[in-house]
N, C-alpha and C positions, 0 to 999 in steps of 0.2 A: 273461441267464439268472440272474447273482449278483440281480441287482436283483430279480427276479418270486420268487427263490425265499425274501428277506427281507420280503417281502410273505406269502406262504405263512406263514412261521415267526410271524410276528405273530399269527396266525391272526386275520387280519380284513383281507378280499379285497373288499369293498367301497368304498363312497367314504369317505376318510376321511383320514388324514395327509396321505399321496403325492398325494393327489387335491388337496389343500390348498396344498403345497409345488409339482406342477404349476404353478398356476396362479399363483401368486406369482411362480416363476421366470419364467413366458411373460409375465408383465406386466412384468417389469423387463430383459426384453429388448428390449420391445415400445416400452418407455420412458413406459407410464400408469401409473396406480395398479392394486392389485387389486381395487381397488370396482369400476373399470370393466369387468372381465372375470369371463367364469364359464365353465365348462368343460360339455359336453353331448356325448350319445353320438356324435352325429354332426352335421355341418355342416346339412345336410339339417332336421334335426329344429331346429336354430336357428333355417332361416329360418321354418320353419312356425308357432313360436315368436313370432319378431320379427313373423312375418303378423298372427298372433292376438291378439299384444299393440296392437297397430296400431287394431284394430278398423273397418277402414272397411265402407264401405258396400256395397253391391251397383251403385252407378251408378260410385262411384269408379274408376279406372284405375290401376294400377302396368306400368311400361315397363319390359320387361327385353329386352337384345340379342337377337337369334334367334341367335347363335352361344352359347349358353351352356348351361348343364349343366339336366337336366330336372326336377330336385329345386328347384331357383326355381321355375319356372315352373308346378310340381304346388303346391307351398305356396301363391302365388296363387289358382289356380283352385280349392284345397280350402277355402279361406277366403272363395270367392264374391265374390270382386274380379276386374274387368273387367281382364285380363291384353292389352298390347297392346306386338306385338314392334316392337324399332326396327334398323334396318340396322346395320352396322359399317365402319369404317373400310377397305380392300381390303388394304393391308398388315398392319394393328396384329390386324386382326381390332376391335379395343375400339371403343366405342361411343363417338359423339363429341359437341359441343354441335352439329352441325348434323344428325346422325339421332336426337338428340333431339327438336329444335327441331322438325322433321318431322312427330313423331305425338303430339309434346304439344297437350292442350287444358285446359278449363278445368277439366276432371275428375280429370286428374293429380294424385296423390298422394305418390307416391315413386315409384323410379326404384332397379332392382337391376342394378347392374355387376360385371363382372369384370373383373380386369387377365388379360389372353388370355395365358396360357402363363409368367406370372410377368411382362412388362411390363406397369406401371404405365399407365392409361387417363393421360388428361391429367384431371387430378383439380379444377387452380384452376379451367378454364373451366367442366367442368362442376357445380363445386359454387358457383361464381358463378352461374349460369344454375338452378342450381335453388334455392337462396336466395331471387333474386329471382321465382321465381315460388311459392316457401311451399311447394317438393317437398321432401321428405324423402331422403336418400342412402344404400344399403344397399349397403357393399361385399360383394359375395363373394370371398372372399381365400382362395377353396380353393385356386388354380393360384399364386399369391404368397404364401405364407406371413411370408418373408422378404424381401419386396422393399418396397424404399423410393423415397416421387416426393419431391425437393427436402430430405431429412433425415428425413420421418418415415412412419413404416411403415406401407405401406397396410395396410385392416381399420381404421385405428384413425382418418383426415381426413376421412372424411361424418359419419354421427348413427349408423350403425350398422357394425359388421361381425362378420363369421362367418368361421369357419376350418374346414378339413378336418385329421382326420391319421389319417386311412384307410390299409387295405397297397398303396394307390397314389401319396400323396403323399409329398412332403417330409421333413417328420418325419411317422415313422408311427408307430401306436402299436397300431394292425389295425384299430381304431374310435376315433373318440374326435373333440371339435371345441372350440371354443369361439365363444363369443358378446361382442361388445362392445357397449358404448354408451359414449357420451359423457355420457350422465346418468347418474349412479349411482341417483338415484333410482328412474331409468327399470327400470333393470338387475336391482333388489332386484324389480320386479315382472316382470320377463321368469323369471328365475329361480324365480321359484313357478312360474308356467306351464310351466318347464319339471320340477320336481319335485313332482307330484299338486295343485298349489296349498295345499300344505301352509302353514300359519305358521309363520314360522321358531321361536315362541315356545313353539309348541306340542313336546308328546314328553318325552322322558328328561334331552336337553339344556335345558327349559323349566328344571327346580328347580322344577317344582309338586309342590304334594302330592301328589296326582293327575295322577303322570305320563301313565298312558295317556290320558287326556284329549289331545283337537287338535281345532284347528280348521280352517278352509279359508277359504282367497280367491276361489280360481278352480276352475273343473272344469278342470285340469292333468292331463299326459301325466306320465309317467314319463322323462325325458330325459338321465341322467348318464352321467358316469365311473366309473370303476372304480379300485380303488387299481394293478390286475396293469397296468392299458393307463396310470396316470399313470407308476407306474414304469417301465415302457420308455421313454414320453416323455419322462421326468426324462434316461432316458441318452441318446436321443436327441438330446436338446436341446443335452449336450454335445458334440456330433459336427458335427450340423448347416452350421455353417460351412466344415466340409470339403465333406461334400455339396456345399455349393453350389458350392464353390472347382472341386471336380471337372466339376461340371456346367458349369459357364462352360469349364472349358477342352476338354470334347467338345464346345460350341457351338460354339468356336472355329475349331475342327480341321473341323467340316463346313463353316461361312463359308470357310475357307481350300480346302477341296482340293472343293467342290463348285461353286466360285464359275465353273468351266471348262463347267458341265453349263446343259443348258437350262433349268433347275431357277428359279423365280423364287424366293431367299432371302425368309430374316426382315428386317424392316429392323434399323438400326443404330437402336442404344439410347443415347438422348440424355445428356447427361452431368447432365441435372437426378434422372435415373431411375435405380432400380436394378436391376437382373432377378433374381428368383429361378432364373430358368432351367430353366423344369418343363418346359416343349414345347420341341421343335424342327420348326417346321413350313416345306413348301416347297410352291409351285404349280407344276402343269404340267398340260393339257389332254389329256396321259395318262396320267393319274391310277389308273387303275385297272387300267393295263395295268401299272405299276409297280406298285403295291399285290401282284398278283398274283404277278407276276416275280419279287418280294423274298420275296414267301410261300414260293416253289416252291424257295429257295433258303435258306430256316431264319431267315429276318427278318422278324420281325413289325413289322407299321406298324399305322397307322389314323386314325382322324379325330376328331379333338371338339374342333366339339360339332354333329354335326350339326343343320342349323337347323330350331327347331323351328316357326316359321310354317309349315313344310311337313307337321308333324303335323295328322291331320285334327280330332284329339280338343280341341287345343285351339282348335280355328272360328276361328283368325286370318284376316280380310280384309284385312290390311297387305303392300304389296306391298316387299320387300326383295331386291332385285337381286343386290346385292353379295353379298350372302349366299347369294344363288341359285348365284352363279359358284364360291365358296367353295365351299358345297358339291359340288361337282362338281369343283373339282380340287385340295384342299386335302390334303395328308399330313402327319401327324407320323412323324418317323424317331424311332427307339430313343432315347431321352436317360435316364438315370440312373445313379448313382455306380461301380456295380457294372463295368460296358462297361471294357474295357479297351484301351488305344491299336489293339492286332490287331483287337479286335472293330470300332472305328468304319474303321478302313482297311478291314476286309474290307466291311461295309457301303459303303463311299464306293467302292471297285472294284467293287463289283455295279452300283451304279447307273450309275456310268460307262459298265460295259459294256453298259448295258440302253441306252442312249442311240445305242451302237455298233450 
């Protein structure tokens, strides 16, 4: 509240210092430069962004998991690229080099991943495998913000990545995202696209004589931050690491005292990997008799990401099994900072006794 209301007092609520100091910080957490990163209203609007900047064609193919969030897979199909879903691993949920391997062809372009609930996909195989075949790598790093594979922070090991920090995720800031590339070059032109295609040369900041004078690159959207949503970020950002701290150790407490229940767990998190810890999800074939159970008893659950080959709108022919079964018995339980030890034991006693 100190922080949004020294934003007020400035009197200028839009993008501008805080929005600038953001993004600087998130990069030197993130361990790039800030040429690499730019900040955007939403994750969402990134990838639509990263679509546009892309520009392929209409025969072209981008592969994205069926268990993933539907804002990929809208930017796709808004951008009139042949969207074609690939299966997922039955444990990780993540997308692997052999349900790649599966529905790649020669028309494959890029390939948009997620690390599923804050674990890291396997990143070497499959950015070996799309290397070698001249595919492009687009993290979506809404559910990991902070999670690292081998030392360095996904979002930031394919060509691209996108961040969420929505009032669902990680750090949140109510809206707000960012966008990466590994080319800066690249990034100075994603970044018009996402602000009206303005030039940056253009305007008040130009020093022309004729300030109102501007020019354009691109027919660009409107896509930014805000000074009020970098400010809460800023203090977010100094929290964060408790967040997660907290969050790993209610992941914990449900591995340990649900491990007795017929519940099939998450797996165990390799030591190359590091988990943000956004989901806690478990299988059971009654699934929905739990879901409900846990409702009628003040615990909300649910599922994501439902698979969207199963959406009719976007005419997927890809058959994904795994993902068939997922969807039918897949839950995420309560995971976030707030939960306090009562609250996951009351949780982990209901289920128990719903098994009873």
């Amino acid at each position: 509240m100190a922080a949004v209301k020294e934003v007020f007092a400035s009197n200028w609520i839009g993008r501008g210092e805080k929005t600038t100091q953001f993004e600087s910080n998130l990069a030197s957490v993130l361990n790039v430069s800030k040429d690499n990163v730019t900040s955007t209203s939403c994750c969402t609007n990134g990838l639509f962004a990263l679509l546009k900047f892309l520009n392929l064609q209409s025969t072209d193919e981008v592969i994205s998991p069926s268990i993933s969030f539907v804002g990929a897979a809208n930017a796709v199909k808004a951008n009139g690229v042949n969207l074609v879903f690939a299966d997922v691993d039955p444990l990780s949920f993540n997308i692997t080099v052999e349900t790649l391997e599966n529905v790649c062809t020669n028309n494959t372009k890029a390939v948009i991943l997620i690390h599923y609930g804050g674990v890291p996909a396997d990143l070497n195989e499959i950015i070996s495998f799309c290397d070698s075949n001249d595919i492009i790598v687009i993290e979506d790093n809404a559910c990991s913000p902070f999670s690292f594979y081998e030392g360095q922070s996904t979002g930031t090991i394919g060509d691209f990545g996108v961040w969420s920090f929505d009032s669902m995720k990680i750090l949140c800031c109510g809206d707000g995202g960012l966008v990466y590339s590994k080319n800066p070059e690249d990034l100075s032109i994603i970044k018009n696209i996402l602000y009206l295609g303005l030039d940056s040369d253009s305007g008040f900041s130009s020093k022309k004589e004729a300030w109102w004078e501007f020019s354009i690159k691109s027919f660009g959207d409107r896509h930014i931050m805000n000074d009020i949503s970098s400010a809460i970020g800023l203090e977010q950002l100094k929290k964060v690491k408790g967040f997660i701290s907290r969050r790993k150790e209610i992941h914990e407490m449900y591995d340990f005292h649900l491990r007795s229940t017929p519940l099939l767990l998450p797996p165990k998190i390799p030591a190359s990997k590091n988990s943000s810890y956004y989901l806690y999800w478990v299988r059971t074939k009654d699934r929905n008799k739990l879901a409900y159970f846990l409702r009628e008893n003040n615990i909300y659950t649910t599922f994501r990401y439902y698979p969207l080959h199963l959406i009719d709108e976007y005419g997927s022919t890809t058959s994904c099994p795994t993902s068939d079964m997922i969807g039918e018995e897949a839950l995420c339980l309560p995971l976030h900072q707030k939960l306090s030890d009562l609250d996951v034991q009351f949780i982990v006693k209901t289920i128990k006794y719903f098994f009873k």
